[in-house]
Each structure stands twice: as structure tokens, then as C-alpha cells.
C-alpha positions in Angstrom: 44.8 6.5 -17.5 42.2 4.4 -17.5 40.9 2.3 -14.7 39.2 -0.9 -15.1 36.9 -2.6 -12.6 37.2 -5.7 -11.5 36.3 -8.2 -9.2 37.6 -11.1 -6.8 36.4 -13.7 -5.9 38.1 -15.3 -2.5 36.2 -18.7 -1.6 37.5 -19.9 1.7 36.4 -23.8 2.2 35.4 -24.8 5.3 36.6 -27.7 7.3 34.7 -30.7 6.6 34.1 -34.0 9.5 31.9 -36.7 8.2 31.0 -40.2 9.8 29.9 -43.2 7.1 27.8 -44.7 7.8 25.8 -42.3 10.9 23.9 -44.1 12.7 25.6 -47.2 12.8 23.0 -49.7 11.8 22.1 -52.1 14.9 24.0 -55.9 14.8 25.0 -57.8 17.5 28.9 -56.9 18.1 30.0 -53.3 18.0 29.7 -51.3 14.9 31.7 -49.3 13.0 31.8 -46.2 11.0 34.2 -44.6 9.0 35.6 -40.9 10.2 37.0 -38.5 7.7 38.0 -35.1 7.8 40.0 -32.0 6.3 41.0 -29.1 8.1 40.4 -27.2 4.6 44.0 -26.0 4.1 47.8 -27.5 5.1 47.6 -26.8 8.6 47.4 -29.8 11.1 44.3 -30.8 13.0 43.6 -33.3 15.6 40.5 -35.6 15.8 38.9 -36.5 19.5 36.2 -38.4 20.5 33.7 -37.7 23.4 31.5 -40.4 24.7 28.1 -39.8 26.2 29.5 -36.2 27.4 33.0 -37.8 28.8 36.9 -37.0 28.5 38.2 -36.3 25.5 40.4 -39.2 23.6 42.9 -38.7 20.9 41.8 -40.4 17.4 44.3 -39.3 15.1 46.3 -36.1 13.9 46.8 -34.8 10.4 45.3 -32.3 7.7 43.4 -34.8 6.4 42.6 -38.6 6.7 40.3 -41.4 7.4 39.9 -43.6 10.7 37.7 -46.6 10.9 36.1 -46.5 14.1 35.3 -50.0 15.0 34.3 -49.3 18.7 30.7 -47.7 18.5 28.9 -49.4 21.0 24.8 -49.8 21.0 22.6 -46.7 22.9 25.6 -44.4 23.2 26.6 -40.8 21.6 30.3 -40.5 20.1 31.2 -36.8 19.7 34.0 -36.2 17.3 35.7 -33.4 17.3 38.3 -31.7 14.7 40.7 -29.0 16.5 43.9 -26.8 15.8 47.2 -28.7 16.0 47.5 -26.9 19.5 43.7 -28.2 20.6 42.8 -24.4 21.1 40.6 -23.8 18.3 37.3 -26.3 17.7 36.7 -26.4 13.9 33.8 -28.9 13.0 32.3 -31.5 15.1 30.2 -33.9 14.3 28.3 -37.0 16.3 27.7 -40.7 15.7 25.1 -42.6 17.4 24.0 -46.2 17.6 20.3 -46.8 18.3 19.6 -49.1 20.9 17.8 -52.5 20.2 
């Protein structure tokens, strides 16, 4: 018998949460930024915003997608967070900001 070495390779990708463009550039009505994400596999995940440290809103569900987010508003922190279909399980976050004039 013989036996032959060998060797796996298991690559596991992570979950990926962008925001184009971050920061919003500065303008005079709100700005807006494009939201993507993939939960890195079939399952489903669901995107939420946080502003300035405040409730959580729903953005959108999905394994992957894209949102326009046309509601950034100037001086403020929008935290976007990518979770298990059953919100238990954070998986990436990231956070747009605005500068202020």
C-alpha cells in the first residue's frame, strides 16, 4: 500500500460591507452613497443602519445586494451593519460619515 500525501486547501471568504463613495463628499442637499454587501455564502443577511449611536433601522435583506442610500445627512455617523437572517450574529459593519461644512 502506498500512501500519498496531500494537502487541502479550505479558503473560507469572509463577508464583505462596502459604502461608495465614504465619506460622502459635502454639497448642499443630502448625499448619498451606495451600500453593498455579501454575506460570503447562500445564507441570508440583513442590513441596518445606526445613526449617531441610535436604534437600529432595517435597510434591506438578502445574501447579497446593493442599496443607494440617499439620506446621509452633513456632520453625522451612519453605522451599517450586516447580521444573520435571525439578527443574532453581527458579521461586518462598516460606517459612513459626512463631514460637516
Amino acid at each position: 500500500m502506498v500512501i500519498t500525501p496531500c494537502i487541502v486547501f479550505v479558503t473560507k471568504i469572509a463577508p464583505t460591507l462596502t459604502a461608495c463613495p465614504n465619506p460622502v463628499p459635502l454639497g448642499e442637499a443630502l448625499g448619498t452613497t451606495t451600500i453593498s454587501w455579501d454575506t460570503d455564502d447562500e445564507s441570508v443577511g440583513k442590513l441596518y443602519v445606526s445613526k449617531n449611536g441610535g436604534e437600529e433601522s432595517l435597510v434591506a435583506t438578502g445574501h447579497r445586494g446593493s442599496v443607494a442610500a440617499s439620506w446621509i445627512g452633513t456632520g453625522s455617523a451612519y453605522e451599517f451593519r450586516l447580521y444573520t437572517s435571525d439578527h443574532t450574529k453581527l458579521l461586518v459593519k462598516v460606517v459612513v460619515t459626512r463631514a460637516a461644512q
